[in-house]
FIDREN-204033 format. One record per residue: residue number from 1; residue in one letter; x, y, z of N, C-alpha, C in turn. Coordinates in pm, whole numbers, plus 50000, padded with zeros to 5 digits. Atoms other than C-alpha are relative to their C-alpha. Layout:
FIDREN-204033
NUM	A	X	Y	Z	X	Y	Z	X	Y	Z
...
END
This chain:
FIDREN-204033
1	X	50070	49873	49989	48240	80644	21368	49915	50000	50127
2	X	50094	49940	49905	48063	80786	21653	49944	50109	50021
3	X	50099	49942	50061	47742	80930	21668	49899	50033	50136
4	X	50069	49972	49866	47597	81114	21958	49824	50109	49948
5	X	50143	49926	50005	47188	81173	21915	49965	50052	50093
6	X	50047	49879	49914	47025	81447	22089	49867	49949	50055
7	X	50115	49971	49983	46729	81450	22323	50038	50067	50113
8	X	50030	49919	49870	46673	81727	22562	49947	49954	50137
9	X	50120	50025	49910	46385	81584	22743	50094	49904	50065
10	X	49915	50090	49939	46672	81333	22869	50108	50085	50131
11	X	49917	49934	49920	46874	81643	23026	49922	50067	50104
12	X	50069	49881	49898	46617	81892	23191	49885	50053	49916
13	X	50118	49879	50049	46339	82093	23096	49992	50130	49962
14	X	49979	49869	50054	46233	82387	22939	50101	50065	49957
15	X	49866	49923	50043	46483	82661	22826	50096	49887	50050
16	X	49901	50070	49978	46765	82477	23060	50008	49868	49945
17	X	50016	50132	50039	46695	82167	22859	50091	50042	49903
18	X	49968	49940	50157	46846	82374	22503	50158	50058	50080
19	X	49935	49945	49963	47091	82527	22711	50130	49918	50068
20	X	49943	50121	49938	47218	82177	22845	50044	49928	49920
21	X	49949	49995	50131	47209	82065	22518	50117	50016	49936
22	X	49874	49894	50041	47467	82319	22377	50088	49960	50094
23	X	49874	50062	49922	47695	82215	22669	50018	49858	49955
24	X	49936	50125	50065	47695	81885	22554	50022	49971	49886
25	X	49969	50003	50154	47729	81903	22206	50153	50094	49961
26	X	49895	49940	50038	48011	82144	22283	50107	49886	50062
27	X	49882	50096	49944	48177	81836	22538	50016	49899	49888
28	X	49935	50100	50105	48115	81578	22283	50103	50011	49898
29	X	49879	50014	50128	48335	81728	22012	50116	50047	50057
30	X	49898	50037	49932	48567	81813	22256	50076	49919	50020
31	X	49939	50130	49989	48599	81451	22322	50014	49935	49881
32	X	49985	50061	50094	48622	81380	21961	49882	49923	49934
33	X	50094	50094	50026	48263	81222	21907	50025	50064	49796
34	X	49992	49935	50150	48243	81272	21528	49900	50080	49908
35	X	50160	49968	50058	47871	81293	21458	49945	50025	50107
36	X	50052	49925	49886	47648	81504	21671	49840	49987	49884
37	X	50108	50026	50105	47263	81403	21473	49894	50070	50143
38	X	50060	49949	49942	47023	81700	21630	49827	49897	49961
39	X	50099	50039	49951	46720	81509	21710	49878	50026	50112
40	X	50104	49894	49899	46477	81733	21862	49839	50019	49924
41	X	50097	50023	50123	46149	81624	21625	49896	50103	50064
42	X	50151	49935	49995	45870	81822	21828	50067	50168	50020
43	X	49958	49802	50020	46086	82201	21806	49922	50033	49866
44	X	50072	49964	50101	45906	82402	21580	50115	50069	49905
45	X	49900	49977	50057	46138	82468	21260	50066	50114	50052
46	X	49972	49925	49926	46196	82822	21388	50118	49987	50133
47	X	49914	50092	49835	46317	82656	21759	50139	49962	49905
48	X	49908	50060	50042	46495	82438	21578	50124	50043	49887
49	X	49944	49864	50054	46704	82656	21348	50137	50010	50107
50	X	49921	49936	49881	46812	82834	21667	50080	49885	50060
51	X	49888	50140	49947	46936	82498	21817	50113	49933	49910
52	X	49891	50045	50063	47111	82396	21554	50124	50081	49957
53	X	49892	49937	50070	47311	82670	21452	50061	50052	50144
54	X	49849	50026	49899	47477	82691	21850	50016	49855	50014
55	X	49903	50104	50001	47535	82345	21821	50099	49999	49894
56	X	49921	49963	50149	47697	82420	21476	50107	50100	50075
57	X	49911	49982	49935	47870	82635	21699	50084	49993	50091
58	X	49935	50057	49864	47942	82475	22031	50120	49878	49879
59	X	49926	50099	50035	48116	82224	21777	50116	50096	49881
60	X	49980	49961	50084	48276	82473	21578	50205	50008	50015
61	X	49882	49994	49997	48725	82435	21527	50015	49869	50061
62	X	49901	50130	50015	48707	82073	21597	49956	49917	49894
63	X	50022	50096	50164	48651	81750	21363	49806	49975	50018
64	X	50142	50027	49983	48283	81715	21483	49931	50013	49926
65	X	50095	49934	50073	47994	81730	21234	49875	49996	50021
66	X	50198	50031	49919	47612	81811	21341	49944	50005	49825
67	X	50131	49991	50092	47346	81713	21103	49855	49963	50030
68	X	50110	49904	49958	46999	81754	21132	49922	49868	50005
69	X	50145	50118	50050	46719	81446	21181	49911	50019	49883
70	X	50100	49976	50116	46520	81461	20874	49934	50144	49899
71	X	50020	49845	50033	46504	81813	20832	50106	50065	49914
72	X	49877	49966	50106	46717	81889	20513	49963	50172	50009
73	X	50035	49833	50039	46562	82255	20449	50050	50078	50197
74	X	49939	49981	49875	46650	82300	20878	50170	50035	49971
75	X	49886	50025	49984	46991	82205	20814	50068	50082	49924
76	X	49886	49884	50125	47091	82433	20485	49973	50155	50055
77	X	50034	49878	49947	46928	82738	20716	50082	50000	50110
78	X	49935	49989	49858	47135	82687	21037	50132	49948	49917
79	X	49906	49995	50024	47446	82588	20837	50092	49869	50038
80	X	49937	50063	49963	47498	82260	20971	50049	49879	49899
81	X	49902	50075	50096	47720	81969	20755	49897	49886	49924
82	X	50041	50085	50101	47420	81759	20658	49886	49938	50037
83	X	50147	50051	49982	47117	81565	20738	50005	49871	50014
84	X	50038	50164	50014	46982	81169	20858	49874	50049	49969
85	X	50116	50006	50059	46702	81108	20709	49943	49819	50055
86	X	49998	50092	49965	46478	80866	20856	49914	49936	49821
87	X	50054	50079	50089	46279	80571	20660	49870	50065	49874
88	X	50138	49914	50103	45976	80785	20521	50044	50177	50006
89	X	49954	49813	50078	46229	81154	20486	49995	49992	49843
90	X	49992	50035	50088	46252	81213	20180	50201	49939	49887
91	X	49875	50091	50011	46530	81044	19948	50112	50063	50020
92	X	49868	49939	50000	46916	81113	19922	50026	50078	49887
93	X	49988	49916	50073	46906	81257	19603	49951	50129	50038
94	X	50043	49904	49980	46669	81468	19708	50070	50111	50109
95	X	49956	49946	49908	46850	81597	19983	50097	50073	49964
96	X	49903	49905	50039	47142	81680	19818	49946	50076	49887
97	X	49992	49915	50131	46994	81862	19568	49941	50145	50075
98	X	50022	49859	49921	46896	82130	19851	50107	50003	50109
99	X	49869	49886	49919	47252	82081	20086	50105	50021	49920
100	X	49892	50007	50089	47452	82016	19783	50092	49928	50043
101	X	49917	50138	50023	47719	81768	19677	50118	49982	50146
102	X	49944	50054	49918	47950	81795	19986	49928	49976	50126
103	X	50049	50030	49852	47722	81750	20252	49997	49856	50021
104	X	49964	50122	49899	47702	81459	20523	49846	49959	49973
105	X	50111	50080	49985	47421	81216	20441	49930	49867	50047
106	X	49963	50154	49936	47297	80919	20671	49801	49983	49937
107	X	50149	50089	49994	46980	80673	20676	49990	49956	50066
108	X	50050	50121	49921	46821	80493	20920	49946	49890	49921
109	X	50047	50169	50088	46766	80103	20802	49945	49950	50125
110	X	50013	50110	49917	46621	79824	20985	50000	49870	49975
111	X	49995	50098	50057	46673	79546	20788	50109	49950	49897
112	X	49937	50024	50085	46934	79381	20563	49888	50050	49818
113	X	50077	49947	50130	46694	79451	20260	49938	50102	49966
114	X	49963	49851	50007	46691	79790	20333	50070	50047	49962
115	X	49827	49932	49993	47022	79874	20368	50010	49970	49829
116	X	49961	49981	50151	47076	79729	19986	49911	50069	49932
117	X	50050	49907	50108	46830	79909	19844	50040	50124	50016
118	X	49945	49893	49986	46941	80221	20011	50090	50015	49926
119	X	49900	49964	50012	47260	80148	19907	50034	49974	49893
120	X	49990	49965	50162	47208	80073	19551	49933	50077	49949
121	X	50059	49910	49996	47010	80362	19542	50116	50151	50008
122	X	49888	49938	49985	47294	80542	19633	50008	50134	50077
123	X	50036	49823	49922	47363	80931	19782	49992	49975	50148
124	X	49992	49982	49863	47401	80833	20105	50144	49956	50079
125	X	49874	50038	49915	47740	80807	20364	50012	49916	50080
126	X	49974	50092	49863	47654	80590	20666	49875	49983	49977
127	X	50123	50070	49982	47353	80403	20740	50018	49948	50162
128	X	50067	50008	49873	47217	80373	21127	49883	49843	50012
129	X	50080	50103	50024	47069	80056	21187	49950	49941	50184
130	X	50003	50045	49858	46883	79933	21511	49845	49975	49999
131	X	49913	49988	49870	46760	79913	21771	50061	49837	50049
132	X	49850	50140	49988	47000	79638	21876	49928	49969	50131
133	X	50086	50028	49867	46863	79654	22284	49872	50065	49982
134	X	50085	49936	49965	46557	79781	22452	50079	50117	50055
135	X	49947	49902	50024	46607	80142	22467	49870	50099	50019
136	X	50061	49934	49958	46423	80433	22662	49894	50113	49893
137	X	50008	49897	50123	46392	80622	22286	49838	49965	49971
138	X	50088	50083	50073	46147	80341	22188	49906	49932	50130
139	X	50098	50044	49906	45831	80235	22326	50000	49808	50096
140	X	49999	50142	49911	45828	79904	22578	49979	49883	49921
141	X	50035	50097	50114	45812	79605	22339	50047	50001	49903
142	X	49948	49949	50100	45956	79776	22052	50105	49858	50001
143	X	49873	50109	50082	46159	79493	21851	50122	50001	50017
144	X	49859	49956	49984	46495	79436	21905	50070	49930	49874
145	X	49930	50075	50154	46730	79342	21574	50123	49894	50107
146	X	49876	50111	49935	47001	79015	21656	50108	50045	49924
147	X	49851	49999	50079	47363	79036	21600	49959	49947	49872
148	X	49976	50065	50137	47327	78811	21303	49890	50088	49915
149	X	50057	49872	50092	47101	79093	21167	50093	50089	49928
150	X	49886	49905	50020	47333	79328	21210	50113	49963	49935
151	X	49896	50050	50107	47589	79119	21034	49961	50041	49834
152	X	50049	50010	50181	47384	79070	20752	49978	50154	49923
153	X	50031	49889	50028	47305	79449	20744	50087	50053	49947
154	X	49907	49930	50067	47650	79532	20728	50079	49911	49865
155	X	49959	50059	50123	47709	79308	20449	49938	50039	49883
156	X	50057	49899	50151	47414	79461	20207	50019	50112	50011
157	X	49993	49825	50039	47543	79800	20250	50137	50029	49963
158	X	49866	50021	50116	47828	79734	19998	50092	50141	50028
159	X	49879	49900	50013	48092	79916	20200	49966	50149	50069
160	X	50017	49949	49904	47877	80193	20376	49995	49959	50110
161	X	50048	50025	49845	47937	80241	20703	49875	49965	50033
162	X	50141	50053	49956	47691	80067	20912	50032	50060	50154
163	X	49985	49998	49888	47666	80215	21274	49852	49957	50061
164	X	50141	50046	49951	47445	80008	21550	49921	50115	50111
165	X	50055	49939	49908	47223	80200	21764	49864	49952	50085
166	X	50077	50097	49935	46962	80092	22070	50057	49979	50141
167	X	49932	50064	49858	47061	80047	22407	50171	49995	50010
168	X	49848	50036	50002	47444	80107	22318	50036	50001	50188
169	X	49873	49991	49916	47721	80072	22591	50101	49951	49931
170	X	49848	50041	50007	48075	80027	22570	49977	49853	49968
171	X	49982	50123	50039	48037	79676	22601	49915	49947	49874
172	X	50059	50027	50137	47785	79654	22360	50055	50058	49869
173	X	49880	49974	50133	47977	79853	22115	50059	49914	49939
174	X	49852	50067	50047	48258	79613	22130	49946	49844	49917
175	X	50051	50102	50064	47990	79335	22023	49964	50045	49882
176	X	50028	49941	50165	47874	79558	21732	50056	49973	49906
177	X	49895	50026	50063	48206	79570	21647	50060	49873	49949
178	X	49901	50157	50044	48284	79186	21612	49825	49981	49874
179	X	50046	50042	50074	47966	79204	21411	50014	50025	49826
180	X	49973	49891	50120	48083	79449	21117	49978	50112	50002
181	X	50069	49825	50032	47953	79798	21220	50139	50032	49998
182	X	49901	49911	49960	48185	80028	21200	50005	50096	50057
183	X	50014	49846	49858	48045	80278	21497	49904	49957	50051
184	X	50100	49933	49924	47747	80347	21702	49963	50104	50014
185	X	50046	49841	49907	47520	80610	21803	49922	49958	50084
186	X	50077	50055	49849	47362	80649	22098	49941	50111	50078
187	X	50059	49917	49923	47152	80862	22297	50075	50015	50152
188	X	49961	50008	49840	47163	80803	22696	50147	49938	49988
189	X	49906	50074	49968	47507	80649	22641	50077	50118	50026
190	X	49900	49929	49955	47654	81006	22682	49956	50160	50041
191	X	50044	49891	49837	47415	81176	22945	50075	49967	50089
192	X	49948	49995	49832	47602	81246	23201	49885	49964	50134
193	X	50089	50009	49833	47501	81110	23564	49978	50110	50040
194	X	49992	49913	49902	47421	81370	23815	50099	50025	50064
195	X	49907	49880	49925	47660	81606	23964	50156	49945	49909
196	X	49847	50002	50092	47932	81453	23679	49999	50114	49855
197	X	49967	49890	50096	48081	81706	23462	49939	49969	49843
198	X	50038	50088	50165	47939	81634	23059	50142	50009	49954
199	X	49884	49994	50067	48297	81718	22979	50101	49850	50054
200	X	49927	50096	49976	48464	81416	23153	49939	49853	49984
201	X	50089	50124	50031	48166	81180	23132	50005	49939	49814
202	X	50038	50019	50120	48159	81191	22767	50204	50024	49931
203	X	49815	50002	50040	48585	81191	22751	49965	49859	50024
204	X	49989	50138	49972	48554	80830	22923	49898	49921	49890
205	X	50098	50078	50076	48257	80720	22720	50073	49974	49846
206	X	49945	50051	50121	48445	80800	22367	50141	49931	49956
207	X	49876	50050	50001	48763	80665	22492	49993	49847	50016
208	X	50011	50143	49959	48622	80323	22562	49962	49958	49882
209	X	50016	50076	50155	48475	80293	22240	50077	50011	49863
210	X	49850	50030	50069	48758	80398	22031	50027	49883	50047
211	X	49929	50097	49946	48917	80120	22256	49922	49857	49919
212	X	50054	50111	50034	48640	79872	22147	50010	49997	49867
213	X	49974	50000	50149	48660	79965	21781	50120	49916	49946
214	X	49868	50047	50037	49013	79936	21800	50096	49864	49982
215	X	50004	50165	49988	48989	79575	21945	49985	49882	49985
216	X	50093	50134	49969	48757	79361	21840	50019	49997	49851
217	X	50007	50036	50110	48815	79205	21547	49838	49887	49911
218	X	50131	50072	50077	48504	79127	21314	49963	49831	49955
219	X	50010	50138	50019	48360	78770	21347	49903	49951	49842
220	X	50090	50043	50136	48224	78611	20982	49946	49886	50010
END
């Protein structure tokens, strides 16, 4: 699975920041990303609403699904497939009992003894676990988790997906991958450089990590 998180403040400013946005949320599912997780925490619900329901539409006739950072009551108003919820949202039951039973539900973990309680807890689809590198998201110092974390993580989450996130790249992907995740998400991993198209930058980016998925066989 792949899982492209949102921050504006990474593309541009003001209006053209929302507007830059929407172009990339419409290239990513273009390129097949799967998960599009709107992450825009300081929009005021209102704002946010409005952002989500043209990304709900920039992604709309392919397999892509946007769901909402922590904001379940956001997500059943703009129409989008489901909600992450971080460590202190509130639970998975709770969530579905306001997007209802088919929606898309993730968690952020950071620990193997997270992840199982999450996940004998139950109501949730994928679990997000990181940060794996240092990573522009997170403040200078901010902790980094070890592979053999991340092993262990995806071993107490009996069978949910585990995707790593943190400083991804391609190459780091492909180490994720020999650890047990079964995806990534990633912020800056699919901003486009300057003066490159978001539509071709973010074709190469999900074609390399398919590739690494596809490759690397999980070390125990």
């Amino acid at each position: 699975m792949i899982c492209m998180v949102t921050d504006r403040r990474r593309l541009s400013f003001g209006d053209a920041a929302i507007d830059r946005l929407v172009d990339l949320v419409g290239a990513a599912a273009r390129a097949g990303v799967d998960l599009v997780q709107v992450r825009e925490r300081d929009l005021a619900a209102r704002d946010l609403i409005a952002l989500v329901r043209r990304c709900v539409a920039a992604a709309a006739g392919t397999r892509t699904r946007v769901v909402v950072n922590d904001r379940a009551d956001v997500a059943v108003a703009a129409g989008a497939a489901g909600v992450h919820l971080r460590s202190d949202s509130i639970g998975a039951a709770a969530a579905r009992s306001l997007l209802g039973g088919g929606a898309l539900v993730g968690r952020s973990v950071h620990d193997p003894e997270e992840a199982a309680a999450v996940a004998a807890a139950g109501g949730v689809d994928y679990l997000i676990f990181g940060a794996l590198h240092q990573t522009p998201s997170k403040d200078a110092g901010h902790p980094v988790a070890s592979r053999d974390a991340l092993r262990a993580t995806c071993r107490a989450a009996m069978g949910i997906p585990v995707l790593g996130i943190g400083g991804m790249t391609v190459e780091r992907a492909a180490d994720a991958a020999r650890a047990g995740a079964s995806g990534i998400a990633g912020i800056g991993l699919f901003v486009p450089p300057a003066g490159e198209s978001a539509d071709k930058h973010v074709q190469v980016i999900v074609a390399g990590l398919r590739r690494a998925f596809d490759t690397c066989e999980t070390v125990s």
